[in-house]
VEXTORDREN-358135 format. One line per field, with one value per residue (C-alpha): residue number from 1; residue in three letters; x, y, z. Coordinates in pm, 1 decimal. Example, Ala and Ser with C-alpha at 12.3 -4.5 7.8 and 13.67 -1.06 7.14 Angstrom:
BEGIN
pos	c(1:2)
code	c(ALA:SER)
c1	c(1230.0:1367.0)
c2	c(-450.0:-106.0)
c3	c(780.0:714.0)
***
This chain:
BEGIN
pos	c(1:2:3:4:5:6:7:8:9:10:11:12:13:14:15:16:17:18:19:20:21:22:23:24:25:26:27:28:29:30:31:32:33:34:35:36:37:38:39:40:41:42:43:44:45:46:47:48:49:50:51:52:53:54:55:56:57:58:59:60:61:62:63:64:65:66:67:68:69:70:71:72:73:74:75:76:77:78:79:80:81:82:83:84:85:86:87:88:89:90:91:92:93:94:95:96:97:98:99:100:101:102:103:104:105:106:107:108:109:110:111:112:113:114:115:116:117:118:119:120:121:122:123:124:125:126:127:128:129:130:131:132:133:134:135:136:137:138:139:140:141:142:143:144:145:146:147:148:149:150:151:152:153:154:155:156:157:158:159:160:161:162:163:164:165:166:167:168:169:170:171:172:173:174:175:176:177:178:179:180:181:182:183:184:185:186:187:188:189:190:191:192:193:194:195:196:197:198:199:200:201:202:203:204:205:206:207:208:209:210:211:212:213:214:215:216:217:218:219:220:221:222:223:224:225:226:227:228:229:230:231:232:233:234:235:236:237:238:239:240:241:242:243:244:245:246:247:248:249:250:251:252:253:254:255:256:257:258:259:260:261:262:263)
code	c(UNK:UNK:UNK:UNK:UNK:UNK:UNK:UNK:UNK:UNK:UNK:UNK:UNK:UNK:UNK:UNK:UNK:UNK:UNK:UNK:UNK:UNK:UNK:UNK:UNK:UNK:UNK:UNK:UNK:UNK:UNK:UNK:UNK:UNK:UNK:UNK:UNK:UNK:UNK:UNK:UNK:UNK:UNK:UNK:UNK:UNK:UNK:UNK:UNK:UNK:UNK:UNK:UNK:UNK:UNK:UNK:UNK:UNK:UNK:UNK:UNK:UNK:UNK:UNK:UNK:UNK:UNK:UNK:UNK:UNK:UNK:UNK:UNK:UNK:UNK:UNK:UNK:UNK:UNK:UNK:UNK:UNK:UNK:UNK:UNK:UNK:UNK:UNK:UNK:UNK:UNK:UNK:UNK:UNK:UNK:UNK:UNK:UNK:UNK:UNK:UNK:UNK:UNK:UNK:UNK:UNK:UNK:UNK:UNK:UNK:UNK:UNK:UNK:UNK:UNK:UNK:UNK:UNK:UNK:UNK:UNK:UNK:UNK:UNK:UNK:UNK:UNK:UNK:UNK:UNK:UNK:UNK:UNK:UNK:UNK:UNK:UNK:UNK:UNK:UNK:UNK:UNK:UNK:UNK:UNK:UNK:UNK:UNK:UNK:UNK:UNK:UNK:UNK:UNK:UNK:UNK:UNK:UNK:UNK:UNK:UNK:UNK:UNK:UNK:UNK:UNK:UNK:UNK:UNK:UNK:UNK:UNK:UNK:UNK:UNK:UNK:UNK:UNK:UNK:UNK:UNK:UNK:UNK:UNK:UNK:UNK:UNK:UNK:UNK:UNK:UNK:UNK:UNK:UNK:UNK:UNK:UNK:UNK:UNK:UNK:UNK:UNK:UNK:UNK:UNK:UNK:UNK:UNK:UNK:UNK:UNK:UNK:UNK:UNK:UNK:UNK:UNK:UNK:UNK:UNK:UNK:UNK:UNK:UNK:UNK:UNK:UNK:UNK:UNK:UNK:UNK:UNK:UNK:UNK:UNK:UNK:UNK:UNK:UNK:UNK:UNK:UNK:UNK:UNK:UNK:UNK:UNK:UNK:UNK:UNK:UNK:UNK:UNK:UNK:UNK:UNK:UNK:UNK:UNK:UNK:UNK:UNK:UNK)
c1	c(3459.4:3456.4:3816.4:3897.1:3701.8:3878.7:4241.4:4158.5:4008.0:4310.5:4570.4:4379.2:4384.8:4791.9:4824.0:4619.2:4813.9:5135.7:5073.8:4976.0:5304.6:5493.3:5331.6:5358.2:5723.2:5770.7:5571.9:5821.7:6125.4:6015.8:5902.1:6259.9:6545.8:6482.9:6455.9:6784.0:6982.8:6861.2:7006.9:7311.4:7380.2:7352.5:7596.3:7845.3:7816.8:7854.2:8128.0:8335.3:8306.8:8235.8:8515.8:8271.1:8432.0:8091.3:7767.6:7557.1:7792.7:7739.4:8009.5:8041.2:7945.2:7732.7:7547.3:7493.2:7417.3:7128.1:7008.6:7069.5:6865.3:6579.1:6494.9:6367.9:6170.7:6026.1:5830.7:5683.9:5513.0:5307.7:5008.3:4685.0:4365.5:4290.5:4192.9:4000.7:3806.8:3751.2:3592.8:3400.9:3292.1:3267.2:3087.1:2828.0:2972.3:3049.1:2711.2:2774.3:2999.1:2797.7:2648.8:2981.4:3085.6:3348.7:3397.9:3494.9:3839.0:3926.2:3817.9:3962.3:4323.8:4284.5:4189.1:4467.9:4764.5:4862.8:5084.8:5277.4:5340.8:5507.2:5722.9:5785.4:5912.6:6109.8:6278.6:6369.3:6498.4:6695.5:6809.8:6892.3:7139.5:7303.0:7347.6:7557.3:7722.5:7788.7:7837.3:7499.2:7270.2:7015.1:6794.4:6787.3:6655.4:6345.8:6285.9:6335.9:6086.9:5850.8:5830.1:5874.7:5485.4:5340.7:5436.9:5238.5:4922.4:4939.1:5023.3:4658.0:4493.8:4612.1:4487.0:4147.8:4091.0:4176.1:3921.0:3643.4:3703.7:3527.6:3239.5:3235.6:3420.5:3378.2:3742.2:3922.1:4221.1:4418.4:4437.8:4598.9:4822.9:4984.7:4961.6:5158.1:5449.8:5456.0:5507.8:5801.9:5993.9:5940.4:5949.0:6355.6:6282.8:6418.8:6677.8:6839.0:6626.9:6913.6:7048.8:6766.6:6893.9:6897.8:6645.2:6388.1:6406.6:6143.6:5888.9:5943.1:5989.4:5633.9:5509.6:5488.2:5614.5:5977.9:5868.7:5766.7:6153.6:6406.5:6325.2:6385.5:6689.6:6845.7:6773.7:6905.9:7259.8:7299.9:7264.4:6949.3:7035.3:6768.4:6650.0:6555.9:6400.8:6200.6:6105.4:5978.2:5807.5:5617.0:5559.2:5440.7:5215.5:5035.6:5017.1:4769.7:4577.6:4559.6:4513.2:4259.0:4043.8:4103.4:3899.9:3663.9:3588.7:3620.0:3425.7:3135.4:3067.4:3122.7:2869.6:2630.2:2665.4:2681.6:2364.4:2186.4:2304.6:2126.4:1819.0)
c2	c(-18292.5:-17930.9:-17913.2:-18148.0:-17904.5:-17611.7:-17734.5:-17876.4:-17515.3:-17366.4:-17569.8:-17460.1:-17133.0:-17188.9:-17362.4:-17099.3:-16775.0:-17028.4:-17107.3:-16730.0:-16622.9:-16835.6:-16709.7:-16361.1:-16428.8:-16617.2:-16331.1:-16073.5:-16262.8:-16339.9:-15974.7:-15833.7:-16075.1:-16228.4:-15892.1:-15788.9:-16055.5:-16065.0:-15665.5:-15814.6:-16034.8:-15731.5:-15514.5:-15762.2:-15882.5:-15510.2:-15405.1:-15720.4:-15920.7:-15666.8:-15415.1:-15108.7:-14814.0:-14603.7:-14604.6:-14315.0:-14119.7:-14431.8:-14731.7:-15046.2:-15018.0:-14685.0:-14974.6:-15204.0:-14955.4:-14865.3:-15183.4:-15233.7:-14953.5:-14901.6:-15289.7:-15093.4:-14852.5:-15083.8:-15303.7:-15046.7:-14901.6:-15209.8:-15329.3:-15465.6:-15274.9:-15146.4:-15477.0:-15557.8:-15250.8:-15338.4:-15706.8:-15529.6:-15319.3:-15613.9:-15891.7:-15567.7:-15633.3:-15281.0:-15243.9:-15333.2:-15089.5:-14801.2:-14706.4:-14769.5:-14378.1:-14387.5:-14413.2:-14758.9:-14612.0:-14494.3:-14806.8:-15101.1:-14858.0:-14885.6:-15229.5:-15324.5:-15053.5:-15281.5:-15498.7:-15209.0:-15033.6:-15345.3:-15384.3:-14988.7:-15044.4:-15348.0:-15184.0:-14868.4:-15070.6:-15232.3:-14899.4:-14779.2:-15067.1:-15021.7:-14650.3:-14728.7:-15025.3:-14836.4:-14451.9:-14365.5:-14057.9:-14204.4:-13908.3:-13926.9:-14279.4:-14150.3:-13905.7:-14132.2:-14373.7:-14055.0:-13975.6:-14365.3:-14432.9:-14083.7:-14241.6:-14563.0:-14343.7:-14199.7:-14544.3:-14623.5:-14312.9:-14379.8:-14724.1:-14675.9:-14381.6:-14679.1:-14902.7:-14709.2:-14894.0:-15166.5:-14953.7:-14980.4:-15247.1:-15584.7:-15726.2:-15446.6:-15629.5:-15559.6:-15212.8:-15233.1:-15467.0:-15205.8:-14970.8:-15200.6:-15280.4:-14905.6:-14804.6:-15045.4:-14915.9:-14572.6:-14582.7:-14709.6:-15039.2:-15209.7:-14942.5:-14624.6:-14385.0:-14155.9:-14430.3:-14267.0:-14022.4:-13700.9:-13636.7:-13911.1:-13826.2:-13613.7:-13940.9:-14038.5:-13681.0:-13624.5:-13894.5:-13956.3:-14297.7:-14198.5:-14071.6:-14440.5:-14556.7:-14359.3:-14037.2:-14216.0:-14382.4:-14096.4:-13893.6:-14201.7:-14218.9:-13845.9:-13754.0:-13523.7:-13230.3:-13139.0:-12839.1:-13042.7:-13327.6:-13054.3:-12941.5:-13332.1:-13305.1:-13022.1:-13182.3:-13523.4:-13338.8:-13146.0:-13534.7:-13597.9:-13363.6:-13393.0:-13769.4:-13710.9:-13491.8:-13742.3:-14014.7:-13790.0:-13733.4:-14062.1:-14180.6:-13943.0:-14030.5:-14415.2:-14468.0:-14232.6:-14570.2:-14836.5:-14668.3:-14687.7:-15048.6:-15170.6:-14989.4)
c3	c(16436.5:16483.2:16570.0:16268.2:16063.6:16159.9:16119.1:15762.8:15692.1:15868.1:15636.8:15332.5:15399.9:15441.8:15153.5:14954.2:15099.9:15002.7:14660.1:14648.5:14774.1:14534.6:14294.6:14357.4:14401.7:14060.9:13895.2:14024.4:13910.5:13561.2:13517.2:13669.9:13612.5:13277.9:13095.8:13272.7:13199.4:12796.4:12820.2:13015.5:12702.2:12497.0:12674.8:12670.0:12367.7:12226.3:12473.1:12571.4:12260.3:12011.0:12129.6:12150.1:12405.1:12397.9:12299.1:12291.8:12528.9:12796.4:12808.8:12956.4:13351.9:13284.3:13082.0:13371.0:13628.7:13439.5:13384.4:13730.0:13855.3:13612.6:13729.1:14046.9:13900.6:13608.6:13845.4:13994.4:13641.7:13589.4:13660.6:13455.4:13579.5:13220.4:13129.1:13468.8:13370.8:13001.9:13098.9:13361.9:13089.6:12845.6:13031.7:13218.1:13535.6:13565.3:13716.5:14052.8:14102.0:13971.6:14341.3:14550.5:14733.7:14492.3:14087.0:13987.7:13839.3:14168.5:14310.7:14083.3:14148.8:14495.9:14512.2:14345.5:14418.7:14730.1:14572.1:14384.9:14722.4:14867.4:14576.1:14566.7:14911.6:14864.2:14591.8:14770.6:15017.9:14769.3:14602.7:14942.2:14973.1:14637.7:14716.2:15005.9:14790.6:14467.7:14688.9:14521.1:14688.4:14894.9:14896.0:14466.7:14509.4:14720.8:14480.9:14237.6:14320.8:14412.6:14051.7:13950.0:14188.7:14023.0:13646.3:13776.1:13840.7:13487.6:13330.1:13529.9:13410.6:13052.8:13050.9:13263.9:12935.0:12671.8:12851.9:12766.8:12425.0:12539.3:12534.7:12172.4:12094.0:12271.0:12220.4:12332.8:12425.7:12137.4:12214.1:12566.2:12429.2:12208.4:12434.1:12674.3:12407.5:12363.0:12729.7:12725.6:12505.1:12513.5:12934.7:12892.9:13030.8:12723.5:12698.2:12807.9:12563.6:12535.9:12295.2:12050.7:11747.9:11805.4:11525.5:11667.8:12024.3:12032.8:11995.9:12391.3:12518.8:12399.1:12552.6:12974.0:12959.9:12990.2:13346.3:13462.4:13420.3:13253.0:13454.4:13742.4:13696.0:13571.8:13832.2:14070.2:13894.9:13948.2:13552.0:13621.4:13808.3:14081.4:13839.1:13582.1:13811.2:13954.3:13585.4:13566.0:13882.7:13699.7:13351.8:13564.8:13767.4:13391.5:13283.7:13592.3:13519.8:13161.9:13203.9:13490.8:13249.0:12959.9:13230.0:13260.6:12920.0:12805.5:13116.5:13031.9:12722.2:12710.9:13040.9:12827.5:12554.0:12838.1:12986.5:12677.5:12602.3:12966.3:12868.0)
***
């Protein structure tokens, strides 16, 4: 019986860490291949049926190699911890994590940044591969995805400051949700943000988002020089910290309401 017992629980536990896998999997390819192709589509349709040479200084294949590339770096951005912490928030579950050795920002990001690592590695890997294929540098792509993983702690920071929402405001959802469709399309994941007018670009250079994709991909095709990634490097690093006090703020004040709530 007790061997019986054990084999059933072992095959569960197999077909649990399967079905997880799949899933994993499925959730990868939706996220990275669908939104390609749809900007596939577009290019052709634009260059090959339309007849367009050039579009904002970038033609046919400069098109595709950025699609190409910022698929790397735009799986790497995501992640949903802002609204883990707003329905810890919401439903007072927060509480259990008030006497961990660490704050439960730092803690739901760790938790969780696993699963971005592995898919920041398999997608160096895979921009390693295409920089042999396609003759581009290697040692861009690492510093590429260097400042790609830096944007996805600031996306974190931003959201875990947005969360605090949920202090005040029980369906906080709706916020992150903007928030979301904002980061992706002012991070060039829908497209190259260079395609922007000249009058208007100043609405993603204010922002950090354009250092979760577009930064990154073009410093990978070689149209950054290393000056001005370095010059990113910098302005990155003044988001941390400006988003690192913005937690603490926010943080401050909203567990000052939460405490009083419990009371």
């Amino acid at each position: 019986m007790k061997f019986e017992w054990r084999l059933a629980a072992l095959k569960n536990g197999f077909q649990d860490a399967t079905a997880y896998q799949i899933e994993f999997l499925f959730e990868i390819l939706g996220s990275a291949f669908v939104p390609a192709a749809i900007q596939w589509v577009l290019w052709y349709a634009l260059f090959q049926t339309g007849g367009a040479t050039e579009i904002g200084g970038m033609g046919y294949q400069d098109m595709v190699f950025y699609t190409m590339v910022s698929l790397l770096f735009s799986q790497i951005r995501g992640g949903d911890h802002d609204f883990e912490l707003g329905e810890l928030i919401r439903n007072g579950q927060l509480s259990n994590y008030l006497l961990r050795p660490v704050s439960v920002v730092e803690f739901i990001y760790i938790r969780g940044v696993a699963p971005r690592l592995f898919i920041a590695l398999l997608c160096l890997s895979i921009g390693v591969f295409l920089g042999f294929l396609f003759d581009f540098s290697v040692l861009r792509m690492f510093g590429a995805m260097l400042l790609a993983l830096i944007g996805n702690i600031i996306h974190y920071q931003i959201g875990a400051s947005l969360a605090t929402a949920a202090f005040y405001w029980e369906e906080a959802y709706s916020i992150f949700m903007v928030k979301n469709m904002l980061v992706s399309f002012l991070s060039g994941e829908l497209i190259p943000l260079n395609l922007f007018p000249e009058k208007m670009q100043w609405i993603w250079k204010c922002t950090p988002f354009y250092l979760y994709v577009y930064g990154p991909t073009q410093y990978a095709l070689g149209r950054w020089t290393h000056e001005e990634y370095l010059f990113q490097l910098g302005v990155a690093a003044l988001w941390l910290f400006g988003a690192w006090a913005m937690i603490k703020l926010s943080w401050g004040v909203g567990m000052k309401r939460y405490l009083s709530l419990g009371g």
